[in-house]
N, C-alpha and C positions, 0 to 999 in steps of 0.2 A: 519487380512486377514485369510479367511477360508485355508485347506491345498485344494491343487487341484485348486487353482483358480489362474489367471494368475496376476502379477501384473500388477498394474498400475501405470502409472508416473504420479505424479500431480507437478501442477505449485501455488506456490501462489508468488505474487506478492505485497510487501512490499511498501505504498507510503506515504512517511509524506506528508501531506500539504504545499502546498508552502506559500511563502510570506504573513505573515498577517501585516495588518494596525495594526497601536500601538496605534495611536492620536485619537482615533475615539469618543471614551466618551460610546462606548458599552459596557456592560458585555464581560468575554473574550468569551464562548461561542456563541456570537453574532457577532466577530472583523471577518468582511469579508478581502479580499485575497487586497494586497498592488500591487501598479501601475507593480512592477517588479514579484509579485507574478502571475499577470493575465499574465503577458512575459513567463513564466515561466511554467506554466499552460500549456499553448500553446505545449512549448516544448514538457512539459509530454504526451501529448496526441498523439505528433508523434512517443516517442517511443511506450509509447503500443499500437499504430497501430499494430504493430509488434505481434501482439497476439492475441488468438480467445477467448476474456474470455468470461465466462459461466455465473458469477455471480462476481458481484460488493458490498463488505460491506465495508458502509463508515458511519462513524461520521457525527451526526447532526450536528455538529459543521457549523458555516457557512463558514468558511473558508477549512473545507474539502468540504463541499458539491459544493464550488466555483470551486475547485479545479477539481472535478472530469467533473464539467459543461464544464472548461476551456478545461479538456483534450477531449471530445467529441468535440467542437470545432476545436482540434487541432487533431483526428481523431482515437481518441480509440470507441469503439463500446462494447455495455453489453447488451443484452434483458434483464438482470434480476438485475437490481440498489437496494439496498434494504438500509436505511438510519439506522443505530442503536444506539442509545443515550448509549450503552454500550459501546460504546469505548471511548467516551469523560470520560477522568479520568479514564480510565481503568488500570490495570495492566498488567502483560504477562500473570499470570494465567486467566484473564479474559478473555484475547484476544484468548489463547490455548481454550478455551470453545469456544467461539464464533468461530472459525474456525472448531472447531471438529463438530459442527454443518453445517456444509454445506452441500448442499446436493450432495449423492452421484455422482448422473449423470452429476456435473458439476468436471471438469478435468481442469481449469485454473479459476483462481479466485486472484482478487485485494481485498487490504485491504489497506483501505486509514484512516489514524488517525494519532496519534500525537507523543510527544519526549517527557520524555525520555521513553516511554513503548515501542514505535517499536523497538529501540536500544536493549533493554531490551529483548521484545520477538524473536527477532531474535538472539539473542548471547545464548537465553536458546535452543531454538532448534534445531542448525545448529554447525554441525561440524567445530570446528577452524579449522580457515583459516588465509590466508595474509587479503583476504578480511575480514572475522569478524573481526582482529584487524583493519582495515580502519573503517568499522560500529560501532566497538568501541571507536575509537578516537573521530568520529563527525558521527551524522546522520541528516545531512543537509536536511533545508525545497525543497521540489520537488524532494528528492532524493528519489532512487528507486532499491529496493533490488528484485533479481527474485530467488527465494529458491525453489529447487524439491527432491522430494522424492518419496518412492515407496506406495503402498496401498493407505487404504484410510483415508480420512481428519480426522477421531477419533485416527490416526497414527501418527499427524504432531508430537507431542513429543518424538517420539519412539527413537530420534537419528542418526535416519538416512537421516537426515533434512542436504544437504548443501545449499551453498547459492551461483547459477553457476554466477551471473553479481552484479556489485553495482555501477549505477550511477549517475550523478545527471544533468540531462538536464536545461540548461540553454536557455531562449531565448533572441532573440538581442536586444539590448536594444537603438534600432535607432525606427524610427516612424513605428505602425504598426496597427493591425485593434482594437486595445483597445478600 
């Protein structure tokens, strides 16, 4: 951040994939999202209702890409979805590229990919907390970390990354629109 200019809050929004199928006989970048995974999907989509994102990077994976279908469904909202095969087998330092690439005008942004590198990139850039030791015990499928900081996205490692919510929405698992 230049001196003289005000900051800015950003939002990123940390999402594993929920539920994938095991038994499918696909490559695993092909294993789409599991009966309880599409339940759960749904979930995700009502909390980040809850939020005005700007921009969506998510893994070709098909089970993230199911994922992020499942939460529009369930009432998240992106103009700008953009699908990157760099996250499938990424690392944190990849994922720290890949975010410091966002573009500036956008001020709330999901990242939907996989375990263990969310775990991973979130514990490197987010002040310990109670909550990073929870992200570091387990970072369960559909769960969802909402990390902010000041400036901008070429800043996410600077440190002063916490991480304000970590949850992991579940949906009911009685008959529903599956």
């Amino acid at each position: 951040m230049r001196r003289g200019e005000p900051m800015t809050e950003r939002t990123l929004i940390v999402l594993r994939h929920a539920k994938s199928a095991w038994d499918t006989g696909e490559p695993d970048h092909l294993r789409p999202l599991a009966a309880r995974g599409l339940r759960d999907g749904l979930a995700v989509g009502r909390v980040l209702a809850r939020y005005d994102l700007d921009v969506v990077l998510c893994s070709t994976a098909t089970r993230a890409r199911m994922t992020w279908l499942r939460a529009e469904k369930g009432g998240a909202r992106c103009p700008d979805v953009r699908h990157d095969g760099g996250l499938y087998g990424a690392d944190p330092d990849d994922v720290i590229r890949l975010v410091r690439g966002l573009p500036d005008s956008a001020r709330t942004a999901l990242l939907i990919g996989h375990e263990p590198t969310l775990a991973e990139f979130v514990l490197d850039v987010a002040q310990p907390s109670e909550v990073t030791e929870r992200i570091a015990e387990k970072f369960p499928t559909a769960g969802v970390a909402v990390l902010r900081f000041g400036g901008g996205w070429e800043e996410v490692a600077s440190g002063d990354t916490w991480v304000e919510t970590f949850e992991v929405p579940r949906g009911h698992y009685g008959t529903d629109d599956d």
